[in-house]
Steps between C-alpha positions, in 0.01 A plus 500: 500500500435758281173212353731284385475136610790357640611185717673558785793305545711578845828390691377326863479795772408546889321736639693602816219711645301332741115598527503682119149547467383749776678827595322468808709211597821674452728696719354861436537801728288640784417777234266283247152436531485127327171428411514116371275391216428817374514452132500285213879394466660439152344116536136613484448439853444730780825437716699804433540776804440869561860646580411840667721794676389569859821691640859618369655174421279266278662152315383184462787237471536087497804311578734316285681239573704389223716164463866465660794626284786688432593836391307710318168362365224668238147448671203692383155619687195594383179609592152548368346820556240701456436884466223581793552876528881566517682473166849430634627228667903407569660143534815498744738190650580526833681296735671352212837627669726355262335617175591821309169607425353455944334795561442639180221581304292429139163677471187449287225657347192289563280697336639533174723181493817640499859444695626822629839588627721194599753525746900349424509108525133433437357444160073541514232371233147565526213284323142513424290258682213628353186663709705752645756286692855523391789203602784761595846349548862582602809274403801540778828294622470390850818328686436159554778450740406787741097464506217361287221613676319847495260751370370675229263800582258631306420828601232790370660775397390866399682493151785393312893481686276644806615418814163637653248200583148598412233682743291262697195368318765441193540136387511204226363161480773231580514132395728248402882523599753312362856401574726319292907408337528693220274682233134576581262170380130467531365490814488244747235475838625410827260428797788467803782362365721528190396356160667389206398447145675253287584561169321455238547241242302407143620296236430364163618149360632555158551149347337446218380834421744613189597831687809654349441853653388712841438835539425636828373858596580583880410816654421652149821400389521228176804288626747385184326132409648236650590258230649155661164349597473311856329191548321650801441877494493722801309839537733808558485695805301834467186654311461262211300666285568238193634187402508407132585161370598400157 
């Protein structure tokens, strides 16, 4: 980000989305033409789909299943998408019955990059994938003890806080959802069943070495140094953009 190296360093996650890669494999209405394999996807390879309007009531949406639980839960979904001709597209829960934000909405500017309006009980990032595809994402509660399972739509839209879909022939490129517990992490490919990454883990044996000081800078941020030296050193979580040693 922003062309400075970094190591990424992240907590283990699951992708509760079955069938991630293709939005023709997804539970989309009667009212989309899905063309698979359309385009390049944000991989380099040409598995992303064509997402077009053909009558009054266009989404595409995949399933989530998320883990047992109680109460209320942070989960966060993303997808990758792609301006094709329609610059807005909107990102809404449903069937979520026991969350506050079910049925509401967070809408995006694929064109330009940019979240629009967000409705109450959602918070919504958007990120540059580069070549045009954007990873857009909204952060809800859902109520693990009254349902895990549902949807998140994504839905063409004729402009920002519109609740008017876009004319048929309107549409976006479509790749890559994602499901998971908590804040949004890099993505993770599922071919028919859930997936989980571990986390990751890097250390350094120390002994020996004379090292009376560490300085680490994490998501831009130089941390205060840690002083008392370990034997074995662990990574942080996050961006690390540096580690010094002295």
């Amino acid at each position: 980000d922003s062309g400075i190296p970094a190591l990424l360093m992240e907590d283990e996650s699951t992708n509760y989305g079955e069938n991630s890669e293709q939005p023709s494999t997804w539970h989309s209405s009667g009212d989309v033409t899905i063309t698979a394999n359309a385009t390049n996807s944000p991989e380099g390879i040409q598995n992303a789909s064509l997402v077009v309007a053909n009558a009054a009531n266009p989404y595409t949406r995949n399933i989530f299943s998320f883990d047992a639980g109680v109460g209320l839960t942070q989960v966060t979904v993303s997808y990758f998408i792609k301006y094709y001709n329609n610059q807005w597209v909107r990102l809404s829960p449903v069937f979520f019955n026991g969350s506050p934000a079910a049925n509401q909405y967070a809408w995006f500017d694929i064109q330009n990059g940019v979240v629009g309006i967000v409705s109450a009980n959602h918070t919504a990032q958007i990120s540059d994938e580069e070549n045009g595809w954007y990873r857009c994402s909204i952060t809800f509660d859902i109520d693990k003890t009254t349902d895990v399972s549902g949807y998140v739509h994504v839905e063409p839209m004729i402009g920002d806080n519109s609740s008017t879909w876009a004319a048929i022939g309107q549409g976006f490129y479509g790749y890559g959802s994602q499901g998971e517990n908590g804040i949004l992490s890099s993505y993770i490919p599922t071919e028919g069943s859930v997936r989980t990454r571990l986390a990751d883990v890097a250390t350094r044996d120390l002994t020996g070495l004379g090292i009376t000081s560490i300085t680490e800078t994490i998501n831009g941020v130089v941390q205060t140094p840690i002083t008392t030296i370990p034997t074995i050193y662990s990574i942080p979580k996050g961006r690390i953009q540096l580690i010094e040693m002295s």
